[in-house]
C-alpha positions in Angstrom: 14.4 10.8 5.6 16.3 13.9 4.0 16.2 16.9 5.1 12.7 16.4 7.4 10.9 14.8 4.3 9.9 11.3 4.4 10.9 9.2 1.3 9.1 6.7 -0.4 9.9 4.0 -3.0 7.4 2.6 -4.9 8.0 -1.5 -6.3 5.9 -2.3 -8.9 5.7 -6.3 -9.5 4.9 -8.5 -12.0 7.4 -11.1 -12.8 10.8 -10.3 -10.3 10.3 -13.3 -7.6 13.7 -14.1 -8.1 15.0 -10.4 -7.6 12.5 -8.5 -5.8 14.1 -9.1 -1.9 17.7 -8.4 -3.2 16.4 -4.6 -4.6 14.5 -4.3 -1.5 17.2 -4.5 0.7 19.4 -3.1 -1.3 17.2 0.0 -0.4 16.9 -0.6 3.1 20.6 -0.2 3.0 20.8 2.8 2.3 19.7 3.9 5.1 17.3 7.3 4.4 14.2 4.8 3.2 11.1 5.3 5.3 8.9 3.3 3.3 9.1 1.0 0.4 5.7 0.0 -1.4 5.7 -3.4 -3.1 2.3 -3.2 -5.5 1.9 -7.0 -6.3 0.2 -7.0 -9.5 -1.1 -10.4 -10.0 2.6 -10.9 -9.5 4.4 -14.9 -10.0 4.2 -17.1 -7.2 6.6 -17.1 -4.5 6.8 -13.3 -5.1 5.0 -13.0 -1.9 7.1 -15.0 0.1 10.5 -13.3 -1.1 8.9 -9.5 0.2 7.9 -11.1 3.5 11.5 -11.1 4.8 11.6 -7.7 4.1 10.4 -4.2 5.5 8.6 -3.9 2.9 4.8 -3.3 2.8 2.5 -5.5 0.4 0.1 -3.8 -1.5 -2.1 -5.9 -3.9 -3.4 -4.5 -7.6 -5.8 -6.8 -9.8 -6.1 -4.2 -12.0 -3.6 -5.5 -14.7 -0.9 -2.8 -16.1 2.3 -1.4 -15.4 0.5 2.0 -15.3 -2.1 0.6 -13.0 0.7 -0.7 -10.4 2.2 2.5 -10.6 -1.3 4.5 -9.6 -1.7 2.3 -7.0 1.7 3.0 -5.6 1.4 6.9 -5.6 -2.1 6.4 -3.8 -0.7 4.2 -1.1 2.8 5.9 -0.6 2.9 8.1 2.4 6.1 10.2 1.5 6.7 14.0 0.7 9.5 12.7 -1.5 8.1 9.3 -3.5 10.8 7.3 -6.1 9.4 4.8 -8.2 11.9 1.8 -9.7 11.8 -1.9 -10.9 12.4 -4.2 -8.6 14.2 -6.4 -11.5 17.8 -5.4 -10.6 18.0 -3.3 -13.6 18.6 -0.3 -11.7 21.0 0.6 -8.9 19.6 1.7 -5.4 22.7 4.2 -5.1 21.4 6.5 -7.8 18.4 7.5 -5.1 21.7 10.4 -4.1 21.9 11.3 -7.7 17.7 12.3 -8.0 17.9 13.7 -4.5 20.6 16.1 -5.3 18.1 18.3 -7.6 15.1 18.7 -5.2 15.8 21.9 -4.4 15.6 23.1 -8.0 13.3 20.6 -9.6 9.5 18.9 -8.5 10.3 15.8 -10.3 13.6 14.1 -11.4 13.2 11.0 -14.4 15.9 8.7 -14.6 17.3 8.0 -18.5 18.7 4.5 -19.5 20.3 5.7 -22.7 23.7 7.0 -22.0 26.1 4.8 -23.0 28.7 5.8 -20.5 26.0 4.4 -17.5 24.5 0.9 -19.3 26.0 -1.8 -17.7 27.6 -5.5 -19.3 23.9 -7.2 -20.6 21.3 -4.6 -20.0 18.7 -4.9 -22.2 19.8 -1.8 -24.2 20.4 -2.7 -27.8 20.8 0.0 -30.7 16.9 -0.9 -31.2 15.8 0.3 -27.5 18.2 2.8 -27.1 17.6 4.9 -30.7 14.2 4.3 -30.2 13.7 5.6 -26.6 16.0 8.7 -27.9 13.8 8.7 -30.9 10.7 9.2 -29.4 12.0 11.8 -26.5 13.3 14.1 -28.9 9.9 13.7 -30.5 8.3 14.4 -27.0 11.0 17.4 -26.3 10.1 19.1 -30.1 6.5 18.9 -29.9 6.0 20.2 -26.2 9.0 22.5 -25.9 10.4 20.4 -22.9 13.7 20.2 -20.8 16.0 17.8 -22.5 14.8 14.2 -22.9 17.1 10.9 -23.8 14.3 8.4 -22.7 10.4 8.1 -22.3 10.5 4.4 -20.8 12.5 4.7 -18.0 10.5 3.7 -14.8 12.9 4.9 -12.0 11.4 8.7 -11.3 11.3 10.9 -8.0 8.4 13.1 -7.7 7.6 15.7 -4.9 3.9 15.1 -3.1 2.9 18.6 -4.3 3.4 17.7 -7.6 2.0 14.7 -7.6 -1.4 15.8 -6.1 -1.3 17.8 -9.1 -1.3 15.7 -11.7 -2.7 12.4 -9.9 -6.5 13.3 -10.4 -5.5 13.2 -14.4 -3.8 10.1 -15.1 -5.7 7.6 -17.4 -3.3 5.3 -19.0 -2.9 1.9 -17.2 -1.0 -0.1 -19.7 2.9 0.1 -20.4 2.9 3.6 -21.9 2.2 5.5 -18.7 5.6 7.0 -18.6 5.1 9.3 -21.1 1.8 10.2 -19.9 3.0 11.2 -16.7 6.1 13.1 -18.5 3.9 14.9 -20.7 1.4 15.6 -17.4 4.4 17.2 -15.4 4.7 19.7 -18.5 0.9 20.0 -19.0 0.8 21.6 -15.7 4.1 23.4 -15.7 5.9 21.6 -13.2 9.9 22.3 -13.0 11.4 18.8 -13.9 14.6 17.3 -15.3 15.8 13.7 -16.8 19.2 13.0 -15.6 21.8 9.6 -16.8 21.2 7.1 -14.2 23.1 3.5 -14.1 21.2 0.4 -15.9 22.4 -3.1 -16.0 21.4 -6.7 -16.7 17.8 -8.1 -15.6 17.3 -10.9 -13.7 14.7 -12.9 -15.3 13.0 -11.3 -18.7 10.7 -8.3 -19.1 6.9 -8.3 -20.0 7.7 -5.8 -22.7 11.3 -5.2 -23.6 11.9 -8.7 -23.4 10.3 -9.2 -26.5 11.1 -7.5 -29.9 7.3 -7.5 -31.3 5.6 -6.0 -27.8 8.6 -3.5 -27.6 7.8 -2.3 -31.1 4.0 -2.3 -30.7 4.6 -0.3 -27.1 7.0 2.2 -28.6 4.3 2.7 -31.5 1.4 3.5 -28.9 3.4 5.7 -27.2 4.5 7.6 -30.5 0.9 7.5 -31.4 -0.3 8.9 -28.1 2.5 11.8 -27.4 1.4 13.1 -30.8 -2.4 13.4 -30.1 -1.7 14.3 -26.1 -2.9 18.0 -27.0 -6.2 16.7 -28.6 -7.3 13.9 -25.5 -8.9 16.6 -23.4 -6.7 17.2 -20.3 -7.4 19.7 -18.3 -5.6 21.5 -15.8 
């Protein structure tokens, strides 16, 4: 808790058995955590076993898709204050200060992987990734006249309850371009938010997506294809 708000994180979980309990602890350790959502979505055996010496609550998700997990997460979380992240290690706990130092200014805060200065010895953020993530967020920032964007794939976001209840009731995509969805949702509906550098090292284990050249080019084509015809798919306010 911060400042009489609860805080939430959200753990979506596919394939991180073997680095799930570490992240969730590291969490607990900070020490300001009130709640920490694992969304098991079809998740690896064992995965269950490694959150069950945790605080963590268990929260399962057939519906298949990071964007699905996520949805599930925001439903379930009980926070005024609710952080999503990977629970693959790629991502440091500490950062939680760095988002938390812009709530009083800004709704929602969106973590970028893409400054060089912040990605760690082996993170999966090759000149491919990293020119394409900036690629496509300049896009994003051009075409909708947003704050300044580096990166549309990063999952590690805080979000205000408020705002959230704004935008929930809109989400559609369940798949692995949800991020931009929601980014482009926050400025459908004019709510103050910022991207900010945030530390990102080596996975443990290998991604469903960025692990593989051919599903990280067809994902970073669907979400080109989709920021481009967000104005024409009929969101309302």
């Amino acid at each position: 808790m911060i400042k009489k708000q609860r805080i939430s994180v959200i753990l979506p979980t596919y394939n991180e058995k073997d680095s799930i309990q570490k992240v969730i602890k590291d969490f607990e350790a900070l020490g300001i955590i009130d709640e920490i959502v694992v969304i098991n979505n079809n998740a690896v055996a064992g995965t269950s076993q490694q959150v069950a010496g945790t605080s963590a609550i268990e929260i399962f998700e057939s519906d298949p898709g990071y964007g699905a997990a996520i949805q599930r997460g925001y439903k379930e979380a009980t926070g005024d204050l609710i952080f999503v992240c990977e629970p693959d290690d790629t991502f440091v706990a500490e950062d939680v200060y760095k988002f938390l130092s812009y709530i009083d200014a800004v709704d929602v805060v969106y973590g970028s992987r893409t400054v060089k200065n912040f990605i760690g010895k082996g993170a999966n953020m090759g000149h491919f990734l990293k020119v394409g993530n900036w690629f496509v967020a300049k896009m994003m920032q051009l075409l909708y006249r947003t704050n300044s964007l580096s990166d549309v794939g990063c999952t590690f976001r805080l979000i205000k309850k408020p705002a959230l209840k704004k935008i929930q009731s809109s989400f559609r995509i369940k798949s692995g371009f949800f991020g931009p969805e929601m980014m482009l949702l926050t400025k459908h509906f004019d709510i103050p938010f910022v991207q900010i550098p945030i530390k990102y090292q080596a996975r443990v284990g290998e991604s469903s997506y960025t692990g593989d050249f051919k599903k990280a080019f067809i994902l970073g084509m669907k979400m080109i294809w989709f920021i481009i015809t967000f104005s024409f798919r009929g969101y309302s306010k």
